[in-house]
C-alpha positions, 0 to 999 in steps of 0.5 A: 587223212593222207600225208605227202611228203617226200622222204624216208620211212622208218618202220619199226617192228618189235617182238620178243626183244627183237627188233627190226626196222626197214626204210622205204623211201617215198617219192613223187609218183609223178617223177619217179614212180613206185617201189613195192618190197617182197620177201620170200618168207617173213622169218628166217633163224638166226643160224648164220647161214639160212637166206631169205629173198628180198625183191624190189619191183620198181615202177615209173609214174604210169604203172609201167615196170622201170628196167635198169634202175639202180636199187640199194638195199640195206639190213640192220641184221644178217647180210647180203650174199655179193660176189667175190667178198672181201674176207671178214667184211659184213655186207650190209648194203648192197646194190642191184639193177632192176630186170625186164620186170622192174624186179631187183632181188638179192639174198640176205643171210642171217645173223647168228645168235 
């Protein structure tokens, strides 16, 4: 059984008291296309200061890589690495363009526990 809806997804991940959610948002394939999310490792510590990479790879209808297209990434946890940051603010959002490849990644930093 197979579901079409248009929308946001909240998945939701728990252990050990710990709990984590990401949001994937689905949209028609015969607009806009697909988004695939990676990540460069599956867990970082909660140091404060270990990154991980999270990249989007973003595809129009046909299957073709979608260059230049905005991609906003949000974390409930740690926070992205930006540019000249103002003091004292997390950065919980950010945004990135996609390359040649339809790829746009970013950095995100722990939280400390």
């Amino acid at each position: 059984m197979t579901e079409e809806t248009s929308g946001n997804a909240e998945v939701w991940v728990e252990s050990n008291k710990v709990r984590q959610k990401i949001e994937v948002k689905l949209y028609d394939p015969h607009k806009i296309g697909t988004i695939a999310l990676r990540t460069g490792s599956v867990s970082i510590t909660a140091d404060g200061s270990s990154q991980v990479s999270i990249i989007a790879t973003v595809k129009d209808a046909l299957g073709n890589s979608e260059q230049g297209a905005t991609v906003n990434f949000k974390t409930t946890l740690g926070q992205f690495i930006v540019t000249n940051p103002l003091p004292g603010i997390i950065n919980r959002s950010t945004t990135a363009i996609t390359d040649v490849d339809g790829e746009a990644s970013v950095m995100l930093v722990s939280g400390k526990v």
